[in-house]
N, CA, C and O atoms as a GROMACS GRO file, in nm:
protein
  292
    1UNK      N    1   0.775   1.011   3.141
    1UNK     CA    2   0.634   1.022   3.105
    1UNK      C    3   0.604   1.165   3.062
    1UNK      O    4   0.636   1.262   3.132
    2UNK      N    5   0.547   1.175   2.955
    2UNK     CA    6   0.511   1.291   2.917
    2UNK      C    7   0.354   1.363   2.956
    2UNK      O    8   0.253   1.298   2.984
    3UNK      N    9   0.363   1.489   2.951
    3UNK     CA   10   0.220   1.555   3.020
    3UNK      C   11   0.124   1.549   2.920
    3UNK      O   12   0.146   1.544   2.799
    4UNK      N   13   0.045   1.549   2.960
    4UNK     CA   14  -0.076   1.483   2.891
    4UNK      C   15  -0.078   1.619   2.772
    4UNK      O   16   0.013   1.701   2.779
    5UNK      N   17  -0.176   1.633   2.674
    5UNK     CA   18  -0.184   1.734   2.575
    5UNK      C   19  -0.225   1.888   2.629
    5UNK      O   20  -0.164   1.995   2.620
    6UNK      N   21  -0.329   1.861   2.676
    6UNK     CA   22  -0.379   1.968   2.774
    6UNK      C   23  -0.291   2.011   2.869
    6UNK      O   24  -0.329   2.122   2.906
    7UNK      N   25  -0.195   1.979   2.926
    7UNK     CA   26  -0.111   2.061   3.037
    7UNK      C   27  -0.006   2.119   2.936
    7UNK      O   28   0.074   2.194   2.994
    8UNK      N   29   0.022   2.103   2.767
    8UNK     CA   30   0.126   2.120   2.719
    8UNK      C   31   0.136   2.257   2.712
    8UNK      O   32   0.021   2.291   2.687
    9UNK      N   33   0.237   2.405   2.723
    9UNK     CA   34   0.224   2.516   2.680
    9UNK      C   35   0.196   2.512   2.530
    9UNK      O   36   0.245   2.428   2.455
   10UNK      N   37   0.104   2.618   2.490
   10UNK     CA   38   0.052   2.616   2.378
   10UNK      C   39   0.140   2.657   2.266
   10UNK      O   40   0.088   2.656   2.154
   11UNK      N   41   0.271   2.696   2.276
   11UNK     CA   42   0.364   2.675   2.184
   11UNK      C   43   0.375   2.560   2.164
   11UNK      O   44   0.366   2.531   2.045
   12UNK      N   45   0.396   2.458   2.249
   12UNK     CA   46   0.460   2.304   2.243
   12UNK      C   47   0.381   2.238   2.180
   12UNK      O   48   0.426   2.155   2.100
   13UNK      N   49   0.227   2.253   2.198
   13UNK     CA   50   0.093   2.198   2.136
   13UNK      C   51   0.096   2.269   1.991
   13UNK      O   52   0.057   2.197   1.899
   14UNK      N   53   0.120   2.345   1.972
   14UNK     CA   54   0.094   2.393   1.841
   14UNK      C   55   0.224   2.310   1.711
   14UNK      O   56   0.213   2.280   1.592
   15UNK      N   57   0.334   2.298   1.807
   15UNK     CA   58   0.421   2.267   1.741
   15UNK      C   59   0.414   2.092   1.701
   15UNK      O   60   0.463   2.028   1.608
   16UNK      N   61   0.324   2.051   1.826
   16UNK     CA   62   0.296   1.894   1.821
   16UNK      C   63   0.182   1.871   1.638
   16UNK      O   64   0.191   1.792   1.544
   17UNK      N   65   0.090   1.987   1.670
   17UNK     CA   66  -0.030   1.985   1.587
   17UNK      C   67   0.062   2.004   1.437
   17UNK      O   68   0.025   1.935   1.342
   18UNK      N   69   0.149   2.072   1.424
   18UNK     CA   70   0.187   2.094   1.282
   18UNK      C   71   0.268   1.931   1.257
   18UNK      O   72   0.249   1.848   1.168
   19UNK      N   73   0.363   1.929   1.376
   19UNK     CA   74   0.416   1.782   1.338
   19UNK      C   75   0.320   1.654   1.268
   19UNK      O   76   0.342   1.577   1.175
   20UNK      N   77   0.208   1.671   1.356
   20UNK     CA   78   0.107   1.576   1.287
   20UNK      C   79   0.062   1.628   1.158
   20UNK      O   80   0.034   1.541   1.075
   21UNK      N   81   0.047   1.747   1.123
   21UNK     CA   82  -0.034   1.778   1.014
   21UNK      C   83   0.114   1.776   0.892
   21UNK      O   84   0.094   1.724   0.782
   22UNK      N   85   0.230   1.825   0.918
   22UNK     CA   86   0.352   1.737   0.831
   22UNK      C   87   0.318   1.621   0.789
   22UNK      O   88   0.273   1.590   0.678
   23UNK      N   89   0.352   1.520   0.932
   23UNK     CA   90   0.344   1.378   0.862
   23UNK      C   91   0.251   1.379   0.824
   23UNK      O   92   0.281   1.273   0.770
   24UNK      N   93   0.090   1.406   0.774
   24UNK     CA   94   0.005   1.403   0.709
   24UNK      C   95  -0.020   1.415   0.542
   24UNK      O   96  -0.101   1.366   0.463
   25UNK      N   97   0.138   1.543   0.526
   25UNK     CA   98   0.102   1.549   0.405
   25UNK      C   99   0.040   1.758   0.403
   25UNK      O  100   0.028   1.851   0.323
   26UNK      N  101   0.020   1.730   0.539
   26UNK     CA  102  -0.096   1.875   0.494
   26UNK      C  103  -0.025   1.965   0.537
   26UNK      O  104   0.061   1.935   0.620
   27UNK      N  105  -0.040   2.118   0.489
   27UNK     CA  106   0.032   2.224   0.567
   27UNK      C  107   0.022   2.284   0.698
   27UNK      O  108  -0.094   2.304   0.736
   28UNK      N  109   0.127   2.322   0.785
   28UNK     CA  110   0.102   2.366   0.875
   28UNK      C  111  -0.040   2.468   0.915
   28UNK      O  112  -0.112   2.532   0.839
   29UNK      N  113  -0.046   2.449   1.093
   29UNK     CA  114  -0.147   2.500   1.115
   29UNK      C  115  -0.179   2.652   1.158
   29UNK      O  116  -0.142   2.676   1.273
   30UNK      N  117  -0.235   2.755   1.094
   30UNK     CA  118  -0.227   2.882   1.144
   30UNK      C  119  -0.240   2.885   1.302
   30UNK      O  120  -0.280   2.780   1.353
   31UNK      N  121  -0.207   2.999   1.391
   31UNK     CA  122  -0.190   3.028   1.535
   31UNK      C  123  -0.367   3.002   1.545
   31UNK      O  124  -0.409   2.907   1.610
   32UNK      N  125  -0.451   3.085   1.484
   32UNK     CA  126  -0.596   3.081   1.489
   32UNK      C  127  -0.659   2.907   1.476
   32UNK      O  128  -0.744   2.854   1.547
   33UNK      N  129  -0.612   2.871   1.404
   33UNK     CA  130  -0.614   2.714   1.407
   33UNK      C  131  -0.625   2.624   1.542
   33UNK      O  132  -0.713   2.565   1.606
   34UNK      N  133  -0.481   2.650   1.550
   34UNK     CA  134  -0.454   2.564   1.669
   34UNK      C  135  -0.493   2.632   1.776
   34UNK      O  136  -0.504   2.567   1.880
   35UNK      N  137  -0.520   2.758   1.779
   35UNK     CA  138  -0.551   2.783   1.892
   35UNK      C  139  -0.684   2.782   1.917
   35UNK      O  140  -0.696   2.773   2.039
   36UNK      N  141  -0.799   2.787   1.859
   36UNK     CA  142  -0.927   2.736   1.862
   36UNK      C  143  -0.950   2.613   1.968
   36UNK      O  144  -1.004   2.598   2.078
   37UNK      N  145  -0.892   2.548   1.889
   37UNK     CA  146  -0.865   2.367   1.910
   37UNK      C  147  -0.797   2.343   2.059
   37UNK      O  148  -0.828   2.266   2.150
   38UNK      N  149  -0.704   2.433   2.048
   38UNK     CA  150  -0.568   2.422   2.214
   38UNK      C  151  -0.730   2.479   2.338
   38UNK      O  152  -0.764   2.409   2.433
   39UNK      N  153  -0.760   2.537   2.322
   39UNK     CA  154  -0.907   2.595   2.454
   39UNK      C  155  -0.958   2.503   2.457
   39UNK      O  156  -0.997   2.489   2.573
   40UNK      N  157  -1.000   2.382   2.370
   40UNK     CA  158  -1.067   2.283   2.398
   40UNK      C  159  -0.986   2.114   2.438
   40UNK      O  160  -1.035   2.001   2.435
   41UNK      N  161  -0.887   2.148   2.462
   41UNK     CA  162  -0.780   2.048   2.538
   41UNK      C  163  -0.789   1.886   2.498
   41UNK      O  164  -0.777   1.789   2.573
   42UNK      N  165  -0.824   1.888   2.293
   42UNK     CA  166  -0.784   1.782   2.256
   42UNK      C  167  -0.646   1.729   2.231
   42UNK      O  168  -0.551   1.806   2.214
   43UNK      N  169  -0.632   1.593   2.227
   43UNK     CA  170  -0.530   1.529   2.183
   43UNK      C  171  -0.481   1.565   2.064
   43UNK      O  172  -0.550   1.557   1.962
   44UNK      N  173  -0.313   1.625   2.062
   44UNK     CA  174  -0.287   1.685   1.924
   44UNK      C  175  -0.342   1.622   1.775
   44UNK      O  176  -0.401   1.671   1.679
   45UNK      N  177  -0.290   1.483   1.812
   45UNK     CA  178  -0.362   1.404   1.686
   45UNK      C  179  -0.495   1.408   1.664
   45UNK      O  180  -0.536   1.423   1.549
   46UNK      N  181  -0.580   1.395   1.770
   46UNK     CA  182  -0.721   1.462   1.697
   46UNK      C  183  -0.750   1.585   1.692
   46UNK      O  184  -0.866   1.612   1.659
   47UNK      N  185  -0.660   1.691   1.721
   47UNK     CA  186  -0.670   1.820   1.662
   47UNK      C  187  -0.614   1.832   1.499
   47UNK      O  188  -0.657   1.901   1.406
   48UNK      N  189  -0.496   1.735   1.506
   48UNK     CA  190  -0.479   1.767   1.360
   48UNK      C  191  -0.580   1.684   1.234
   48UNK      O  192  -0.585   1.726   1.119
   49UNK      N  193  -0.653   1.566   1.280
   49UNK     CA  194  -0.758   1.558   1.202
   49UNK      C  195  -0.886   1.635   1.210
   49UNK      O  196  -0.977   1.612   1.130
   50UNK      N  197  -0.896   1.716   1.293
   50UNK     CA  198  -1.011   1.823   1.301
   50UNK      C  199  -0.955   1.937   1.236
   50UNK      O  200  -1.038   2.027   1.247
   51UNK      N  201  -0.844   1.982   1.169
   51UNK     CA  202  -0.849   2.030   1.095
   51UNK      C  203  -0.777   2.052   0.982
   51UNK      O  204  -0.720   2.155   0.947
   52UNK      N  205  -0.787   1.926   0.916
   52UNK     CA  206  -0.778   1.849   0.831
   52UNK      C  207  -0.901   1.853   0.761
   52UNK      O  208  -0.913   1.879   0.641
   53UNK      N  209  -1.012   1.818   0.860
   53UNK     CA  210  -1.137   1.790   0.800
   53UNK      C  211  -1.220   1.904   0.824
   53UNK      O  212  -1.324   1.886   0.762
   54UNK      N  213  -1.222   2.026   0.892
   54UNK     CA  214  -1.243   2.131   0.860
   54UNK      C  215  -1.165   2.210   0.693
   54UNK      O  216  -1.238   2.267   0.613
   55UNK      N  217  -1.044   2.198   0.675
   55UNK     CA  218  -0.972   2.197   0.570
   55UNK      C  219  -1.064   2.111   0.428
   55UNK      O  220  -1.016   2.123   0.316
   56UNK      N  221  -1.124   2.072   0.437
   56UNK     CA  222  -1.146   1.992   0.338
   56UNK      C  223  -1.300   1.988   0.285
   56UNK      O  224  -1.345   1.960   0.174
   57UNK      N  225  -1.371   2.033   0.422
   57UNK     CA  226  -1.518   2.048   0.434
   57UNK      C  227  -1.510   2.198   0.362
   57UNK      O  228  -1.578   2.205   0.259
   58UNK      N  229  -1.435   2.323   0.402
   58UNK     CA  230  -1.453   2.426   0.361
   58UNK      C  231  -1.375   2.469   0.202
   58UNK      O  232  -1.392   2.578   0.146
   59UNK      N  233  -1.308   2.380   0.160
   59UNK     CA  234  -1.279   2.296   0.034
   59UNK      C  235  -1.376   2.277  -0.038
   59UNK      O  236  -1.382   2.344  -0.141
   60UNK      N  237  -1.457   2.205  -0.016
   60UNK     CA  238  -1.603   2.162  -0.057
   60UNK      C  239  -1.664   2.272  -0.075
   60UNK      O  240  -1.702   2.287  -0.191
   61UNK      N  241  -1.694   2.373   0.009
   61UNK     CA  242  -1.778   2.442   0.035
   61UNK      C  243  -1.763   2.575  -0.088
   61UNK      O  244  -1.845   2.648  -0.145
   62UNK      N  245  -1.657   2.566  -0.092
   62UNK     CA  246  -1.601   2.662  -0.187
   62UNK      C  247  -1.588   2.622  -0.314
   62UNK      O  248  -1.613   2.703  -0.403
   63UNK      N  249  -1.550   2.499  -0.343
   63UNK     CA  250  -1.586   2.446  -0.475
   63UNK      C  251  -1.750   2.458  -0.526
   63UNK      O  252  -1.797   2.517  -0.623
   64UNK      N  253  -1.817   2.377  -0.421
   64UNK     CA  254  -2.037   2.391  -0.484
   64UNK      C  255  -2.035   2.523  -0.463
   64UNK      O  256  -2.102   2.561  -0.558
   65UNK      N  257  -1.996   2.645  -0.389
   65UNK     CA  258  -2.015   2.784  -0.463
   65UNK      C  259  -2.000   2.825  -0.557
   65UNK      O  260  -2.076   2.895  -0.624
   66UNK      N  261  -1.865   2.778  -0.587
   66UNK     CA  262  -1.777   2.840  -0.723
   66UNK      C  263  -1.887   2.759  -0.880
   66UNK      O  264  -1.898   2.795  -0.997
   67UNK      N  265  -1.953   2.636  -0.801
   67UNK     CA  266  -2.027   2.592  -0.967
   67UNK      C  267  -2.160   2.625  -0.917
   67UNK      O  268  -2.235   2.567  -0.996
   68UNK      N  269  -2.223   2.676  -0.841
   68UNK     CA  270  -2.326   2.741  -0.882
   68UNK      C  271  -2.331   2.847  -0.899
   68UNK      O  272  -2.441   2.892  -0.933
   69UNK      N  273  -2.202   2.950  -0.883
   69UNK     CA  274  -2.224   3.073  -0.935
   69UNK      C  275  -2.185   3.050  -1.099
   69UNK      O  276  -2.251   3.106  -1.186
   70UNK      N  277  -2.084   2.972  -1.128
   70UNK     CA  278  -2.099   2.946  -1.274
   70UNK      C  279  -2.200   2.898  -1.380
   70UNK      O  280  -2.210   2.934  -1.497
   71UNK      N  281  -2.272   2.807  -1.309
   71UNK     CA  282  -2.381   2.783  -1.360
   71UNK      C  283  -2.502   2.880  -1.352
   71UNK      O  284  -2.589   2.887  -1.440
   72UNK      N  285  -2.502   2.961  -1.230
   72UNK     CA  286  -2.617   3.053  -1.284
   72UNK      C  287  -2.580   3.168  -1.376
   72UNK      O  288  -2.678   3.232  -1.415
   73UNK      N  289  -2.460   3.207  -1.419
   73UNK     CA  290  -2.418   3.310  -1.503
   73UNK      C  291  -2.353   3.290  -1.634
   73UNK      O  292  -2.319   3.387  -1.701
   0.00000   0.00000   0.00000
């Protein structure tokens, strides 16, 4: 039986979080990343869709900047 996510050392968790964000497709997760996420003692897999979708929201966010500064200039 394995220890739950939260008891994992946060090397082991970090290394779980990139595995998921691999099989995803997406790139690994910076130390600042996962470690945000590791203080709050989610399940790797829903850490790696939290930032995934942080990834993607600030994606967004940066794209509607980039066209309204084009459009106002």
């Amino acid at each position: 039986m394995s220890k739950p996510d939260h008891q994992l050392s946060f090397s082991t968790y970090w290394n779980r979080v990139n595995e998921a964000l691999r099989t995803a497709g997406e790139p690994i997760a910076g130390r600042e990343e996962a470690e945000m996420l590791y203080e709050t003692s989610q399940p790797v897999e829903d850490v790696a869709s939290v930032i995934i979708d942080q990834r993607r929201h600030n994606a967004a966010e940066e794209d509607r900047a980039d066209r309204v500064y084009w459009e106002r200039n």
